[in-house]
C-alpha positions, -999 to 999 in steps of 0.1 A, spaced: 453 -865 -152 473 -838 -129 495 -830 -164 461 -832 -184 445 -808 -165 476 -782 -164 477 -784 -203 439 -775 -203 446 -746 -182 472 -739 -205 458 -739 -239 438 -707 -238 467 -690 -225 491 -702 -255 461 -692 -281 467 -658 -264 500 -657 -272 495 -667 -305 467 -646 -314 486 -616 -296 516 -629 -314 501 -628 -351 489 -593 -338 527 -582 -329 536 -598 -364 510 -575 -385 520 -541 -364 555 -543 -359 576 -573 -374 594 -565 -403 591 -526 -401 551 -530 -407 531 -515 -383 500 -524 -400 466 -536 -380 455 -559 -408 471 -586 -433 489 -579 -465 468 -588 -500 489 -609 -510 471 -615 -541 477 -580 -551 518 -588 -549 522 -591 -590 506 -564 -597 530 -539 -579 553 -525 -606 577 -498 -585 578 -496 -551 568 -462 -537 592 -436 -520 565 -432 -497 530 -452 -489 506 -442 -516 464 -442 -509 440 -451 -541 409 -462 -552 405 -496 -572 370 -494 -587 348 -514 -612 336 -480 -632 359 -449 -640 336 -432 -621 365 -410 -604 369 -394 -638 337 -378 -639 335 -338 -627 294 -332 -627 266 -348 -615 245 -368 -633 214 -355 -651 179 -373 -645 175 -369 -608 147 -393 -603 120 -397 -574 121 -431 -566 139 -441 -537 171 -436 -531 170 -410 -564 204 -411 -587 234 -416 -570 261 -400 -586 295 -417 -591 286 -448 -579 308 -477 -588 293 -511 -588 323 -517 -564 351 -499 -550 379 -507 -526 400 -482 -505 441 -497 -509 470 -485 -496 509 -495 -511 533 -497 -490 571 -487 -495 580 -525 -496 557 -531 -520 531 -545 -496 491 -538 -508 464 -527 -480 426 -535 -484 415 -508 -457 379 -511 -467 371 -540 -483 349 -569 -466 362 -548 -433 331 -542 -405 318 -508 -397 310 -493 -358 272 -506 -368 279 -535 -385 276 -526 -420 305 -527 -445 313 -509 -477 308 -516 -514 323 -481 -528 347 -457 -520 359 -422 -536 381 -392 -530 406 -402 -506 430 -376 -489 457 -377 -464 454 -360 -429 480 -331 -425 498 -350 -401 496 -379 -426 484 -401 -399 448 -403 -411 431 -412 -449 398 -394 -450 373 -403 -481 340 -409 -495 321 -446 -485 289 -458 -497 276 -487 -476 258 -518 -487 222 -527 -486 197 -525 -467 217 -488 -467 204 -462 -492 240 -459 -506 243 -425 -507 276 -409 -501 291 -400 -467 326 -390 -453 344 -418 -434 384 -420 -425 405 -450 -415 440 -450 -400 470 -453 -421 476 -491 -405 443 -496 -413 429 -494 -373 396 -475 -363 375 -475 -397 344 -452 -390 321 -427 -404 326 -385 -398 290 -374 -415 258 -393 -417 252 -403 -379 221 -398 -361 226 -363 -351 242 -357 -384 209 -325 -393 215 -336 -431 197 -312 -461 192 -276 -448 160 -275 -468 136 -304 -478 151 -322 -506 137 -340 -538 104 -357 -530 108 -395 -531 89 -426 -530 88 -462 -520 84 -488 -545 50 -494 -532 41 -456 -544 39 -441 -509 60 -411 -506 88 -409 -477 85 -385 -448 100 -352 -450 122 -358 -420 134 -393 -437 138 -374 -464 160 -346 -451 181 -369 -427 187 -393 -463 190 -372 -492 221 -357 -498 252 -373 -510 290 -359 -489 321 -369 -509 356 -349 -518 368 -347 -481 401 -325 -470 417 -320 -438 416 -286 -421 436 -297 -390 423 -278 -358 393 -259 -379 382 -298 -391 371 -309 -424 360 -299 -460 340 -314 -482 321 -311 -514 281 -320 -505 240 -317 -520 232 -308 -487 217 -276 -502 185 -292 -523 191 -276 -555 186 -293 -594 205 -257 -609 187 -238 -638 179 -250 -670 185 -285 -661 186 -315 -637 218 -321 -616 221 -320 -583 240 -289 -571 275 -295 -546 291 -265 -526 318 -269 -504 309 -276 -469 333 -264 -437 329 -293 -407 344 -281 -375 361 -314 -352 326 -324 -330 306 -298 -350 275 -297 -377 283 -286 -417 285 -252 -424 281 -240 -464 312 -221 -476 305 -219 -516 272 -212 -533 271 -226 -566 240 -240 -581 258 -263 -600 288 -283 -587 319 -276 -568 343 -302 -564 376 -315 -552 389 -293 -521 418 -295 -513 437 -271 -482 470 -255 -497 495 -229 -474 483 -198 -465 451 -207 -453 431 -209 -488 405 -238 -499 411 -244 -534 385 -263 -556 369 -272 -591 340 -249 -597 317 -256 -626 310 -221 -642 274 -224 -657 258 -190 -645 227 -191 -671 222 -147 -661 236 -125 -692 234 -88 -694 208 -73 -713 219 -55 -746 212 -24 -732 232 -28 -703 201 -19 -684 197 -55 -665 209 -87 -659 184 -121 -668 189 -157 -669 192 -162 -707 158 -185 -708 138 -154 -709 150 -146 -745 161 -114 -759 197 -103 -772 223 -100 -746 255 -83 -745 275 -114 -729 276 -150 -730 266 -176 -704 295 -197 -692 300 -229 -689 335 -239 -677 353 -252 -649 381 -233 -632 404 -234 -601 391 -214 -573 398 -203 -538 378 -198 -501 393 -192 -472 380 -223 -449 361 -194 -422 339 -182 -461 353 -146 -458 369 -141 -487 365 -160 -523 382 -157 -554 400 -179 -583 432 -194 -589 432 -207 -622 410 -197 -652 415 -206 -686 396 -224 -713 401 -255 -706 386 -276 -679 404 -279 -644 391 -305 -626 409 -320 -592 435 -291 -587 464 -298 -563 493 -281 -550 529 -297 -561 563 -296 -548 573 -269 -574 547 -241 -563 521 -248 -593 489 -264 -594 488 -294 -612 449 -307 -624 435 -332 -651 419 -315 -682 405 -326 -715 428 -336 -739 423 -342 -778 401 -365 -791 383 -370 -757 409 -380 -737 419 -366 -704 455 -351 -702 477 -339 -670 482 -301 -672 507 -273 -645 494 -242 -642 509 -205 -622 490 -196 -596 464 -170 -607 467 -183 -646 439 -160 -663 424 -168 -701 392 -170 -699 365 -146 -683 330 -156 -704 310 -139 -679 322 -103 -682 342 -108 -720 316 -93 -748 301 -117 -768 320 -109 -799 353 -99 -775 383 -126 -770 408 -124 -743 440 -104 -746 473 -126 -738 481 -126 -701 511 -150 -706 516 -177 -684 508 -209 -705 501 -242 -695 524 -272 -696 514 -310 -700 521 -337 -687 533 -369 -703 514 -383 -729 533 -414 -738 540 -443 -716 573 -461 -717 566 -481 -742 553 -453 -768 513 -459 -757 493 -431 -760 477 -422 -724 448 -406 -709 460 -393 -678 439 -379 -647 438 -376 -611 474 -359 -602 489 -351 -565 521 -344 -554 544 -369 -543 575 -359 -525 609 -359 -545 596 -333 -568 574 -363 -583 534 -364 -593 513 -397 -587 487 -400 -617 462 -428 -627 465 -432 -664 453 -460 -690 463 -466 -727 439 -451 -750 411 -466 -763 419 -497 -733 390 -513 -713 383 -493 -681 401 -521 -660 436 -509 -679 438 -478 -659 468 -480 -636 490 -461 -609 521 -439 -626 547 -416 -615 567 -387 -630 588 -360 -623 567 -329 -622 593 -307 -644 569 -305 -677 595 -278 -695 596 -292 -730 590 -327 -734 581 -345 -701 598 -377 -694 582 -412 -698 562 -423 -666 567 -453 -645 541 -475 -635 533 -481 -603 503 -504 -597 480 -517 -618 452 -542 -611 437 -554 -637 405 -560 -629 397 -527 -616 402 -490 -626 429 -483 -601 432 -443 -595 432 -412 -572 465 -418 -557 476 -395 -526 512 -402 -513 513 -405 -473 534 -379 -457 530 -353 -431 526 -317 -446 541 -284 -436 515 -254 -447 524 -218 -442 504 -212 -410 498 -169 -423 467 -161 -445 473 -144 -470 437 -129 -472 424 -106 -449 409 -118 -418 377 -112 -409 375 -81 -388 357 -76 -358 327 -48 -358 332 -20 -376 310 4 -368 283 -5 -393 253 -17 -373 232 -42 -392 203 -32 -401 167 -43 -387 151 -46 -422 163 -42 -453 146 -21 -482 145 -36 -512 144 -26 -549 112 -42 -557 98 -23 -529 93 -50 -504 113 -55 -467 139 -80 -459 138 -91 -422 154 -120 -424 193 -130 -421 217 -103 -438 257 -101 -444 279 -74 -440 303 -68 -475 333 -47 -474 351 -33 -510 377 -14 -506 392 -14 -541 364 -16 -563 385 10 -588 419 1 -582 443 -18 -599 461 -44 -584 502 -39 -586 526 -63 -581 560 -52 -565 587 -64 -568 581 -66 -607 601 -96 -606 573 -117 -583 564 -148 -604 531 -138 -615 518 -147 -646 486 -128 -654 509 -90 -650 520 -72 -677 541 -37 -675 512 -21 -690 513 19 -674 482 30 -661 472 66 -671 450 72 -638 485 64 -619 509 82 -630 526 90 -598 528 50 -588 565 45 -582 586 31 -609 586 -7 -607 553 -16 -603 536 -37 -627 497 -27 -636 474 -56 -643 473 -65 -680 433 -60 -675 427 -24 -657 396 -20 -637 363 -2 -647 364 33 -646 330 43 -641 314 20 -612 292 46 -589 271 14 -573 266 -21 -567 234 -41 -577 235 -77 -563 206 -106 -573 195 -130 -560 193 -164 -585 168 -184 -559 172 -222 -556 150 -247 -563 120 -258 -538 107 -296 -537 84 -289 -508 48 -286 -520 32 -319 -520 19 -319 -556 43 -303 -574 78 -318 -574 102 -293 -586 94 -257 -582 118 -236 -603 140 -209 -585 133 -175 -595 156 -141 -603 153 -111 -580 173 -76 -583 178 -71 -544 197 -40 -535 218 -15 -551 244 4 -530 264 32 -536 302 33 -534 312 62 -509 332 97 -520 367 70 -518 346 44 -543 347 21 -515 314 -6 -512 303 -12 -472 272 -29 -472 244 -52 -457 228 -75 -481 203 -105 -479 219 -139 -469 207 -172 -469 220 -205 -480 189 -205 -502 197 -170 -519 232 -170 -540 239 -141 -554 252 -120 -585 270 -92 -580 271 -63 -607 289 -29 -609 264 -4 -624 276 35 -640 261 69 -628 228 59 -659 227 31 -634 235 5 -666 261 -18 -663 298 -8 -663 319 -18 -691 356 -9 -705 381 -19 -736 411 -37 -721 446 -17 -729 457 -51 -751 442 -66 -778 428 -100 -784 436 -129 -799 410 -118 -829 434 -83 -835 405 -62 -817 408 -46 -775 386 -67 -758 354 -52 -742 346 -64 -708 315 -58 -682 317 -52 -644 296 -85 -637 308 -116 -619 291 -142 -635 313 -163 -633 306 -175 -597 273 -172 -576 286 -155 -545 278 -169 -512 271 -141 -481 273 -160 -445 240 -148 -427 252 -123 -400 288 -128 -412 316 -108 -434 330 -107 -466 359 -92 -482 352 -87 -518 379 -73 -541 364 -57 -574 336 -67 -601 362 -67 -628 381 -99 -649 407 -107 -631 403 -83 -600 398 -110 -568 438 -122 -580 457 -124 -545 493 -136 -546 501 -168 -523 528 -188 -521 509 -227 -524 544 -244 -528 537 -285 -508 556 -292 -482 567 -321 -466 573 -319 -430 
């Protein structure tokens, strides 16, 4: 009885040492430091082992593929979810060829779980996988940012929460199945979907979000801007588009670079007298755009600009090993293709070209990735990061495949001539595995490259604001500095990799010193002012009427000084992007003929307008602009990944 009675004592002490034991196994045996099992059911579909862990997304729908947000918002409850999946699972491979479910069936802080996932991206110090989650019912399933440890420990949600303030304006108006219509506070806390996160190490978070209620002009989809969330802070807006912004991503020099969807619906007049969203009919001088390109904000919103711009779509840019940005584009016949671009590639300016104009040559062409797998199959490709080794992870599938083909690949990212066959890496399938991210600890050049934003200067902002239609702003206002508006950009040394630079001599410089290149696209000659308007979002807060339209408003027009350099105050509010326009001495819009021809055997004519972008002025903040020309906000930056 006495040995009975020591083995009962005993028992619960060896199931300690068992369970602690199993624990030991899963988080250091065998060089695994893991704090959950392997998926051992996922062992025959690993093709290559990685050179180092890689993160994806295994999903039921392709959903990942798609840039904008859907059309037909909806009013029911929980309105249209864009890019949901019917399921999605957040995997990690391992170097040994070991697979990770880090989401899947795991248990939130709250008890909930997930049934989708999205986006994921690696923490600078590569400890950390931050990405999109949508939870399972009774949840809304709207999208919010969650992150999970590399070994799979400490799964929990970064927006969302209970003091998460949600929309900054009341969103769409929604209602229950039984017809009564949710509470605005419900509504404002619920309504917005956050997805596309990015690690800003000490500053925090990025991410693309809806937080802004906005349905754009002339159609239906939710707007996205990227967001700025400090470590134990609230969202703060960093991009204005009325459309969708997407895919941030932090690369050296202290620079956000994104996908911007380009659909500005505001032409100039054919008169050059005004600028008017091209719904009100008449004849214009320009074109509205409707692209996507590769731009840049520094994560504090000071300065904005665009890293790659050409006619073809570039959708998830990311920095690679080799200093270029690599990003997934359309490819013929509808597929999607891998493409490398220079940093500050320039084709296409629809905005400011002339509606008969085409661009001159700026050199600096693309180069594609694989097409072909191993075995001859024709691929659509999509999704590329950088993988260290001078490598790029991809998801691609053989065309015309079911959705489930799409697999994990790998390739060198030297795309000179023709690029070599990719390896497969993973491929599950049942599900449309994609979005890799290889895990490693990255090495950014700490210096921006962008000015910083200054402390005051002198100009005092105003109480009130005058303006052009007569009535007075009192509200929020930001402070815009332009210290260049009529000066050409050089480069020097004329040997600097810099695609969009021609030796093109610039007849109002003719003492600049031998060696300089002038931009291939000079600046306006003839800008005496600045008119900026205001393209108003959206409202959803009147009871009976559930979308009120957003309106157009000339605000202010301000005079460059006797140097041609613009200091202003304007109106600011997350509710009032803006378009910014460079007007003559007549007070019409500013426009020159480009020192090269086109591709159409004609000199291009170009307007001072960027309408390519709705520009975004932090209330009581600053802004460093740099020119209203095509081409003009270029800044050369070294964005070469590190590995640290």
């Amino acid at each position: 009885m006495r040995r009975f009675a020591n083995w009962k004592f005993a028992l619960p002490i060896l199931g300690l040492l068992a369970i602690g034991g199993s624990a030991w196994y899963f988080l250091f045996a065998k060089g695994t430091r893991y704090a959950l099992p392997e998926a051992t059911d996922l062992r025959p579909f690993v093709r290559t082992n990685p050179p180092v862990p890689v993160v994806f997304t295994s999903r039921s729908e392709p959903a990942s593929f798609q840039a904008a947000a859907p059309e037909a918002e909806g009013f029911t409850y929980p309105g249209t979810i864009p890019w949901a999946a019917q399921e999605g699972r957040l995997r990690l491979l391992d170097t040994n060829g070991k697979v990770y479910e880090l989401t899947w069936g795991r248990v939130l802080p709250d008890g909930g779980t997930l049934i989708d996932v999205m986006s994921p991206s690696v923490t600078l110090d590569g400890t950390r996988v931050l990405f999109a989650g949508r939870k399972a019912a009774p949840d809304a399933g709207r999208w919010r940012i969650y992150q999970v440890n590399v070994d799979g420990s400490d799964l929990k949600p970064l927006t969302g929460g209970p003091d998460d303030p949600g929309c900054i304006a009341l969103p769409p108006l929604r209602f229950a199945l039984d017809g009564t219509r949710i509470p605005d506070t419900e509504r404002r806390h619920l309504d917005f979907d956050d997805v596309d996160p990015t690690d800003l190490g000490p500053a925090g978070i990025a991410f693309a979000s809806s937080r802004v209620p906005d349905l754009g002009r002339d159609h239906a989809r939710r707007a996205m801007q990227i967001w700025v969330m400090p470590i134990g802070g609230t969202p703060t807006l960093r991009s204005a588009n009325r459309n969708n912004d997407r895919w941030p991503v932090l690369v050296s020099q202290d620079m956000i670079v994104f996908s911007l969807w380009s659909r500005n619906r505001e032409v100039i007049t054919a008169d050059l007298s005004d600028v008017r969203p091209v719904s009100t009919g008449g004849t214009f001088a320009t074109r509205p755009p409707d692209h996507w390109m590769a731009a840049r904000v520094t994560p504090n919103g000071a300065d904005f600009g665009y890293a790659v711009k050409c006619p073809e779509p570039v959708w998830r840019p990311r920095p690679l090993f080799n200093g270029r940005i690599a990003f997934m584009t359309e490819g013929p016949a509808g597929r999607m293709r891998l493409a490398q671009a220079d940093w500050g590639h320039l084709r296409s300016a629809p905005s400011s070209l002339g509606a008969s104009a085409e661009m001159p040559s700026t050199g600096g062409e693309l180069s594609f990735g694989p097409s072909r797998d191993a075995d001859g199959r024709e691929l659509s490709a999509g999704c590329p990061s950088a993988c260290p080794g001078g490598s790029v992870l991809f998801a691609a599938s053989p065309v015309e495949a079911a959705p489930g083909a799409f697999g994990l690949y790998t390739t060198s990212d030297d795309w000179a001539g023709t690029p070599s066959a990719p390896q497969l890496v993973f491929d599950d399938p049942a599900l449309v595995d994609a979005e890799p991210v290889a895990v490693y600890a990255r090495a950014l050049t700490p210096e921006p490259v962008v000015r910083a934003e200054p402390a005051a200067t002198g100009f005092a902002r105003p109480a009130k604001l005058k303006l052009v239609g007569g009535r007075e702003h009192t509200g929020p206002s930001g402070y815009i500095e332009n210290a260049s508006v009529l000066d050409a950009m050089y480069i020097d040394p004329p040997d600097a990799p810099d695609p969009i630079r021609s030796p093109i001599p610039d007849p109002r410089a003719p003492n600049k010193p031998t060696g300089y290149r002038a931009p291939a696209i000079l600046p306006p000659p003839d800008v005496r002012s600045v008119a900026f308007y205001a393209s108003y979002r959206d409202r959803f807060d009147d009871p009976t009427q559930p979308r009120i339209t957003g309106s157009w408003e000339k605000l202010t027009v301000a005079p460059l000084n006797d140097e041609g350099k613009l200091y202003t105050w304007v109106p600011a509010d997350p509710s009032t992007p803006t378009v910014v326009v460079g007007l003559n001495a007549d007070g019409k819009v500013a426009k020159w003929t480009a020192p090269t021809k086109g591709g159409n055997g004609r000199a291009p004519t170009f307007y001072a307008i960027a309408g390519d972008h709705y520009s975004g002025i932090r209330a009581n903040g600053y802004h460093y602009c740099t020119g209203c020309h095509t081409g003009h906000t270029f800044a050369a930056a070294d964005i070469r990944e590190r590995q640290k």
